[in-house]
LUMPASE-446862 format. One record per atom (N, C-alpha, C): residue number from 0; atom name; x negated, y negated, z. Coordinates in steps of 0.2 Angstrom, whole numbers. Each point is the difference from the previous one (the first is absolute). Layout:
+-------+-------+-------+-------+-------+
: kolpa : domar :    c1 :    c2 :    c3 :
+-------+-------+-------+-------+-------+
:   NUM :    CA :     X :     Y :     Z :
...
+-------+-------+-------+-------+-------+
//
This chain:
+-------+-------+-------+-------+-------+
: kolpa : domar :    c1 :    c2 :    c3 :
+-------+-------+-------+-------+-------+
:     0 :     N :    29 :   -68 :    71 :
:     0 :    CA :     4 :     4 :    -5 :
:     0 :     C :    -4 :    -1 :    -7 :
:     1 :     N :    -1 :     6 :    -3 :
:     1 :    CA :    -3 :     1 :    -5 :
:     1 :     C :     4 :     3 :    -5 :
:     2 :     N :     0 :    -5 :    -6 :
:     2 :    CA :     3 :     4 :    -6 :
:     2 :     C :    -4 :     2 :    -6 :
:     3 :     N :     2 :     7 :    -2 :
:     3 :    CA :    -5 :     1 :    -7 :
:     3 :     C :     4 :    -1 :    -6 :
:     4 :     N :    -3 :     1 :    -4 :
:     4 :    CA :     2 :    -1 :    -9 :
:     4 :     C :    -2 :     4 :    -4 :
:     5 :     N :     2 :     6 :    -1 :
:     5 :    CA :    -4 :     3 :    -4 :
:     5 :     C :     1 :    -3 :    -8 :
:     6 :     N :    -5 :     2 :    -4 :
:     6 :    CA :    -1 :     1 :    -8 :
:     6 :     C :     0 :     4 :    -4 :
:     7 :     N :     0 :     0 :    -5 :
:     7 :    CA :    -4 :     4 :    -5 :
:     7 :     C :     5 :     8 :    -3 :
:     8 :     N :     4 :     1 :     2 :
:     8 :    CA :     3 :     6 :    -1 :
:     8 :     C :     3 :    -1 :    -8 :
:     9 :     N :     3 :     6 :    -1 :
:     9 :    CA :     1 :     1 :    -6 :
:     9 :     C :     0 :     8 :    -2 :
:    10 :     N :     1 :     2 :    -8 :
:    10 :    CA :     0 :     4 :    -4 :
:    10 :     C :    -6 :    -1 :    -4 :
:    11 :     N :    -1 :     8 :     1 :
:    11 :    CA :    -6 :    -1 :    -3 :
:    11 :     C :    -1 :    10 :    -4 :
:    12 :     N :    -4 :     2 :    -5 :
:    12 :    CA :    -1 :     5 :    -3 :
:    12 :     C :    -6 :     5 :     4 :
:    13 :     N :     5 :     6 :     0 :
:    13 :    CA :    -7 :     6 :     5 :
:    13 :     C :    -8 :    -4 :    -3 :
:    14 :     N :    -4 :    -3 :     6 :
:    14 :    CA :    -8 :     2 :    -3 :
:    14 :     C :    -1 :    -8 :    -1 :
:    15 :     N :     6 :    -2 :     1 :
:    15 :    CA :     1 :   -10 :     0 :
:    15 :     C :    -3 :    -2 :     7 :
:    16 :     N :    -2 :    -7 :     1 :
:    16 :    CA :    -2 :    -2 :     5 :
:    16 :     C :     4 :    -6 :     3 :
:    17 :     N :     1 :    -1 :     7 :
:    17 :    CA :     3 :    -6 :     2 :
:    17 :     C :    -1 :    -3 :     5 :
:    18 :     N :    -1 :    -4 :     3 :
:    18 :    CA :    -3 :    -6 :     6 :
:    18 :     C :     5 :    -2 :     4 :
:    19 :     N :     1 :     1 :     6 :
:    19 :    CA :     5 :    -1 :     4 :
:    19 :     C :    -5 :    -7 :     5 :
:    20 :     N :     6 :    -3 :     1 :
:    20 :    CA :    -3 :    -6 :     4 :
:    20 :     C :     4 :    -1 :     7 :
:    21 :     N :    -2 :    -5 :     5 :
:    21 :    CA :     3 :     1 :     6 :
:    21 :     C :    -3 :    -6 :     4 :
:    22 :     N :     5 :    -5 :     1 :
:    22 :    CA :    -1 :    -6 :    -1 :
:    22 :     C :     2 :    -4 :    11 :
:    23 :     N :    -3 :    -2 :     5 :
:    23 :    CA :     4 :     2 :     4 :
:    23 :     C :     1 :    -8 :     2 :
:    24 :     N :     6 :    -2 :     4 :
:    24 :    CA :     1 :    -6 :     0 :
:    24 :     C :    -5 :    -6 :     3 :
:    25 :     N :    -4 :     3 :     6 :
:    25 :    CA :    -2 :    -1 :     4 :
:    25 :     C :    -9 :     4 :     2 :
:    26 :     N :    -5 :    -7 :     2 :
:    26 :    CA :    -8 :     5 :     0 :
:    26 :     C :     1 :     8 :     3 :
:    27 :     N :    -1 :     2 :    -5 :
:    27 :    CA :    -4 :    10 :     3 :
:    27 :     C :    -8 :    -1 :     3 :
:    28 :     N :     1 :     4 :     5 :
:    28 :    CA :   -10 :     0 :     2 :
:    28 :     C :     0 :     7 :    -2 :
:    29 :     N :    -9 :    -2 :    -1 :
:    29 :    CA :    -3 :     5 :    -3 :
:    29 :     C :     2 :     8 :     4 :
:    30 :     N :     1 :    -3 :     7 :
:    30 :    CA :     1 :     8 :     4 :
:    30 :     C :     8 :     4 :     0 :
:    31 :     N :     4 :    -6 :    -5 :
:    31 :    CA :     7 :     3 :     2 :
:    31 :     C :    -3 :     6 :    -8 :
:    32 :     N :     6 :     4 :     2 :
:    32 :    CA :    -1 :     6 :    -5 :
:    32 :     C :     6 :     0 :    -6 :
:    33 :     N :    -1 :     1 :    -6 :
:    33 :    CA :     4 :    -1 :    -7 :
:    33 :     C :     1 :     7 :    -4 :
:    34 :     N :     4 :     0 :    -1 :
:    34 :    CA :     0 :     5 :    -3 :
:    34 :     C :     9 :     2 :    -5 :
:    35 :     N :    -1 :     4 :    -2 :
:    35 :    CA :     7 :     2 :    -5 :
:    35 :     C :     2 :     7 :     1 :
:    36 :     N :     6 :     0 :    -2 :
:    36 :    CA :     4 :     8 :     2 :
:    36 :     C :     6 :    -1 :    -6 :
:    37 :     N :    -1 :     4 :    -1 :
:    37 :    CA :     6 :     2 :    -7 :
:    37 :     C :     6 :     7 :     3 :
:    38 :     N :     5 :    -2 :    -5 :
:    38 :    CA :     7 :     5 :     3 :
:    38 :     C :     4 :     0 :    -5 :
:    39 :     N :    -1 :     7 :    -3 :
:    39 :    CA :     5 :     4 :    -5 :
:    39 :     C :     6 :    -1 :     3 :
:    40 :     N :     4 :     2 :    -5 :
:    40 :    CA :     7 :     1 :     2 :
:    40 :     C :    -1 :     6 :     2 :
:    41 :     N :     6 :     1 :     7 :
:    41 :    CA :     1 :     5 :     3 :
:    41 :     C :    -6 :     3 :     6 :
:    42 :     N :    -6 :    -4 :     1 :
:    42 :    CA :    -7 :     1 :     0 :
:    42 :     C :     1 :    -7 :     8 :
:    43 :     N :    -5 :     5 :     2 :
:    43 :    CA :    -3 :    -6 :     5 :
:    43 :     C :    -5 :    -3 :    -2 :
:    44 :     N :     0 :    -8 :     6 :
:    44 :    CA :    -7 :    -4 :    -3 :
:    44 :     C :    -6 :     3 :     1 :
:    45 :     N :    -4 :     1 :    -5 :
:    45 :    CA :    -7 :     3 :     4 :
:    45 :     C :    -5 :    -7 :    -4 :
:    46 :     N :    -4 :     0 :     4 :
:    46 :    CA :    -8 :    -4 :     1 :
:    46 :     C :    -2 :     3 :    -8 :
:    47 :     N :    -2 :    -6 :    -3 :
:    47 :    CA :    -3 :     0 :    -6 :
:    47 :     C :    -8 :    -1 :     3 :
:    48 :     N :    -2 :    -7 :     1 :
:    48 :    CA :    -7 :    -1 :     0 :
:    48 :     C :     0 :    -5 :     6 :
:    49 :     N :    -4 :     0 :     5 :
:    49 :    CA :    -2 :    -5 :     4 :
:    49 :     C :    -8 :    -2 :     1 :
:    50 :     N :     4 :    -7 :     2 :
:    50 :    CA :    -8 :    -6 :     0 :
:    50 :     C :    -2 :    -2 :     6 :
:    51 :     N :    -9 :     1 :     3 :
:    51 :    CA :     4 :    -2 :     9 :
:    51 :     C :    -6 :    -7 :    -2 :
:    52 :     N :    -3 :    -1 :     7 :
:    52 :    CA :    -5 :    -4 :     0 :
:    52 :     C :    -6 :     3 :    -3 :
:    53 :     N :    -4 :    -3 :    -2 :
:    53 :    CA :    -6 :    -1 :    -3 :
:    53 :     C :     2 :     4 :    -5 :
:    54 :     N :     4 :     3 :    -4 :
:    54 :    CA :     2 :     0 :    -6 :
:    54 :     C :     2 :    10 :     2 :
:    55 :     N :     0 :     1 :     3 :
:    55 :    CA :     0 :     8 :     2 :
:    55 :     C :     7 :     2 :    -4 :
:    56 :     N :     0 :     4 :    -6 :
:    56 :    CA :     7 :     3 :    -1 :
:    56 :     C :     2 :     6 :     2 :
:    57 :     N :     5 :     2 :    -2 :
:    57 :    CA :     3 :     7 :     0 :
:    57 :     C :     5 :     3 :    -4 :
:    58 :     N :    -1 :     4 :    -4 :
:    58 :    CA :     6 :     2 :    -5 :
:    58 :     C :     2 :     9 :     1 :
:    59 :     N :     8 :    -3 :    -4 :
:    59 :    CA :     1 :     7 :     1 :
:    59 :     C :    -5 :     6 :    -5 :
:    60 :     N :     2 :     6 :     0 :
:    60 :    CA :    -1 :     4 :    -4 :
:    60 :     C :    -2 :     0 :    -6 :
:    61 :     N :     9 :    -1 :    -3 :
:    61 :    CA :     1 :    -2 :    -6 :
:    61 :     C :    -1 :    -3 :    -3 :
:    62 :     N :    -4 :    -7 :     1 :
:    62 :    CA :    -2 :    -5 :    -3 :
:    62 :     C :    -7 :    -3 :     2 :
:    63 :     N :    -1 :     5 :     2 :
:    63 :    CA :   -11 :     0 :    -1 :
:    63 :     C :    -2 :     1 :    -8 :
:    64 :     N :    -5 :    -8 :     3 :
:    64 :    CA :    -1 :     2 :    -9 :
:    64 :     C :     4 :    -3 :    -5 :
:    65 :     N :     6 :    -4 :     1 :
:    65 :    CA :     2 :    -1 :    -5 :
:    65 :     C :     4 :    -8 :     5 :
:    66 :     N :    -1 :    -1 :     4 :
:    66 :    CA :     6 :    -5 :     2 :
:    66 :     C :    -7 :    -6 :     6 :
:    67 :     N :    -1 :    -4 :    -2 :
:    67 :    CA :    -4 :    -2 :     4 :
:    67 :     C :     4 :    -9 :     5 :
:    68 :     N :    -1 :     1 :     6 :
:    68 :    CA :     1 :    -6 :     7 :
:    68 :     C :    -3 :    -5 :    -2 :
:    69 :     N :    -1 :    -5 :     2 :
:    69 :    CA :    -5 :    -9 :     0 :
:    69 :     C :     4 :    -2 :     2 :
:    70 :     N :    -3 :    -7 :     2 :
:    70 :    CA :     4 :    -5 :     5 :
:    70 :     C :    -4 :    -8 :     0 :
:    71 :     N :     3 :    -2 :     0 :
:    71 :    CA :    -4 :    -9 :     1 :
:    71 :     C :     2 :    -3 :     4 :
:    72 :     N :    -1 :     1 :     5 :
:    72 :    CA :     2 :    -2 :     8 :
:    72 :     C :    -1 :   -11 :    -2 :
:    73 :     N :    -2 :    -2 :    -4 :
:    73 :    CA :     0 :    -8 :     1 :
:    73 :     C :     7 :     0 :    -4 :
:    74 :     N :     4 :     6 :    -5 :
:    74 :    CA :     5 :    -4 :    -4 :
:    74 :     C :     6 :     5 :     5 :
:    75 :     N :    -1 :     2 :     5 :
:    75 :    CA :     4 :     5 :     2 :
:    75 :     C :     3 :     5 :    -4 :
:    76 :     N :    -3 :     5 :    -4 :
:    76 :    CA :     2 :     3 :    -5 :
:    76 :     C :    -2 :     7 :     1 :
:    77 :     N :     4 :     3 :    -1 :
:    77 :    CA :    -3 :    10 :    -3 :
:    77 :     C :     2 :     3 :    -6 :
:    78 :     N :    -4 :     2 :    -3 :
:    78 :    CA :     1 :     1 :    -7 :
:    78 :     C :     1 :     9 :     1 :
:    79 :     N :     2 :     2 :    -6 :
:    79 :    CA :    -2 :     8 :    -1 :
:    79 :     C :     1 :     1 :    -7 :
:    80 :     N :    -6 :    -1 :    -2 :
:    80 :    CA :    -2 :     5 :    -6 :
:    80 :     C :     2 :     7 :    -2 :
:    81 :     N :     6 :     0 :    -5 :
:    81 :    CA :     0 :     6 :    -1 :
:    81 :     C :    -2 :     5 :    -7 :
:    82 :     N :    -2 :     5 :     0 :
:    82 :    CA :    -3 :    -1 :    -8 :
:    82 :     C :     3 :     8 :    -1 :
:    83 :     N :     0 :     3 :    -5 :
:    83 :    CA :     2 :     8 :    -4 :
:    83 :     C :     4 :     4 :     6 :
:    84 :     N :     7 :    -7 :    -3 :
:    84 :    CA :     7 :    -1 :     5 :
:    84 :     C :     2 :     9 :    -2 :
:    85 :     N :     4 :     5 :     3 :
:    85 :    CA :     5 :     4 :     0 :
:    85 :     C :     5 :     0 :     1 :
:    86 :     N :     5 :     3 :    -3 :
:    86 :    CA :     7 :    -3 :     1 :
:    86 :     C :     1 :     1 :     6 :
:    87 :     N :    -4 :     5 :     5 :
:    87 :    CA :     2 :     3 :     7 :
:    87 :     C :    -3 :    -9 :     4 :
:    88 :     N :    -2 :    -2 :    -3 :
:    88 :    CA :    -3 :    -7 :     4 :
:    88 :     C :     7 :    -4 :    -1 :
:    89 :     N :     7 :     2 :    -4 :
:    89 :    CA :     5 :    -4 :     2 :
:    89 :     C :     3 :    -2 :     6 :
:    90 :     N :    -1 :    -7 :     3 :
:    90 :    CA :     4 :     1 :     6 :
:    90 :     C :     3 :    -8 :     1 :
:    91 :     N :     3 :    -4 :     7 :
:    91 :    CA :     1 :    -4 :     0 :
:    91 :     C :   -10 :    -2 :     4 :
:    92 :     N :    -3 :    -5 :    -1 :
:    92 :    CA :    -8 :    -2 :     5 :
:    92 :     C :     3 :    -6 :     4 :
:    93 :     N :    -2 :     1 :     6 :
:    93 :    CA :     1 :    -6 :     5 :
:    93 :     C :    -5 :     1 :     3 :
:    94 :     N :    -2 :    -6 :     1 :
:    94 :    CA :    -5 :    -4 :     5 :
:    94 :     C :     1 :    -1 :     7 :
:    95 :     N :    -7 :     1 :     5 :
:    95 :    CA :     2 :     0 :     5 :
:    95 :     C :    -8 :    -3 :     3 :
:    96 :     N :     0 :    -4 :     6 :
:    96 :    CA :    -1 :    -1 :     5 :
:    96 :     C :     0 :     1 :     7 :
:    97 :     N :    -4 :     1 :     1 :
:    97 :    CA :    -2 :     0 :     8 :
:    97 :     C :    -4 :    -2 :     2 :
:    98 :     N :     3 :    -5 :     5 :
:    98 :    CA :    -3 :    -7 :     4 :
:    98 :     C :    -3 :     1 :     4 :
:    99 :     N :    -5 :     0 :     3 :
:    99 :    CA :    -2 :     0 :     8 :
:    99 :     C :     1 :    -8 :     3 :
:   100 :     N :     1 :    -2 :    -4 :
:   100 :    CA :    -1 :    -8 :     2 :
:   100 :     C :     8 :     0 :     5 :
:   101 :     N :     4 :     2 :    -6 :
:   101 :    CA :     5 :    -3 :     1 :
:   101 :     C :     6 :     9 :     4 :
:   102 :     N :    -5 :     5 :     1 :
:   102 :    CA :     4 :     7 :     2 :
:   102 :     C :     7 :     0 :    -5 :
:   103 :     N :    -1 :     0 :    -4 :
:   103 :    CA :     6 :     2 :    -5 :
:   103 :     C :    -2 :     4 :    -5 :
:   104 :     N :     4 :     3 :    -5 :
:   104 :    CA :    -1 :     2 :    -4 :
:   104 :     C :     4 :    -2 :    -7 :
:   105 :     N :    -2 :     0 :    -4 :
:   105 :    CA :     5 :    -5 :    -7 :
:   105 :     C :     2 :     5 :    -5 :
:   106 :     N :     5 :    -2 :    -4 :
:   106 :    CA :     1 :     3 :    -4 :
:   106 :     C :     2 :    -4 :    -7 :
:   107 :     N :    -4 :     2 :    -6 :
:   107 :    CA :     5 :    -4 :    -6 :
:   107 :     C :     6 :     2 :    -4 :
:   108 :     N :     3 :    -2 :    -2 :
:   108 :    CA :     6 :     0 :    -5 :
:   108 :     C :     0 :     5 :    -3 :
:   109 :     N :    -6 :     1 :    -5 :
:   109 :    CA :     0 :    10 :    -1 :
:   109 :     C :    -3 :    -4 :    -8 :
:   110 :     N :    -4 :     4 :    -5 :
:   110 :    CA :     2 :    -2 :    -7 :
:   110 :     C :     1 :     7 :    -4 :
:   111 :     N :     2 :     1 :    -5 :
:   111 :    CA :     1 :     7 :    -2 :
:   111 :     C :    -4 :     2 :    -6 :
:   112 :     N :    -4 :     4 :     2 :
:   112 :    CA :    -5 :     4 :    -6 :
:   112 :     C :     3 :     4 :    -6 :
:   113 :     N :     2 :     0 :    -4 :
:   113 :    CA :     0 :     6 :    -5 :
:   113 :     C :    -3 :     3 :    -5 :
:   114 :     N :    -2 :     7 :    -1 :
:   114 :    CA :    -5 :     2 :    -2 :
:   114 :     C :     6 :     6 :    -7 :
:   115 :     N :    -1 :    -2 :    -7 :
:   115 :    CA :     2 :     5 :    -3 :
:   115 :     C :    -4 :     3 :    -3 :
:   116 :     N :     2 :     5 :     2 :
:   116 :    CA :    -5 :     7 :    -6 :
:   116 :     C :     3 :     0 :    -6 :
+-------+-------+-------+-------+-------+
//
């Protein structure tokens, strides 16, 4: 069993930047896959940014360019850089994993973004 932690949320001004953090209880290997997904109210979760092996990402649409993945597989950690926030980037962020070690998938507690214009 693996638990995460996330970090870093908050309030923050359109064009503001903030660092989300994702802390998991237990070693992550480099091949499991990390990543974040955010959820408006009323809104499904959709995939913010994912990290796999050898550092491979993938980002939605909306935040090319402006929201950057990394990971430190010795501190078991994912960060997500977020820079020239929108209020449309308000959502709850949660973390997730996906284990091959362990054939599970994880999820964290959630932290909540806010973005005023």
């Amino acid at each position: 069993q693996v638990q995460l932690v996330e970090s870093g949320g908050g309030l923050v001004q359109a064009g503001g930047s903030l660092r989300l953090s994702c802390t998991g209880s237990s070693r992550i290997f480099s091949y499991d896959i990390m990543g974040w997904y955010r959820q408006a109210p009323g809104k499904q979760r959709d995939l913010v940014a994912s990290i796999a092996s050898g550092g491979r990402t993938n980002y939605a649409d909306s935040v090319k360019g402006r929201f950057t993945i990394s990971r430190d597989n010795a501190k078991n950690t994912v960060y997500l850089q977020m820079n020239s926030l929108k209020p449309e980037d308000t959502a709850v962020y949660y973390c997730n994993l996906v284990s091959f070690t362990l054939s599970q998938t994880y999820w964290g507690q959630g932290t909540q973004v806010t973005v005023s214009s």
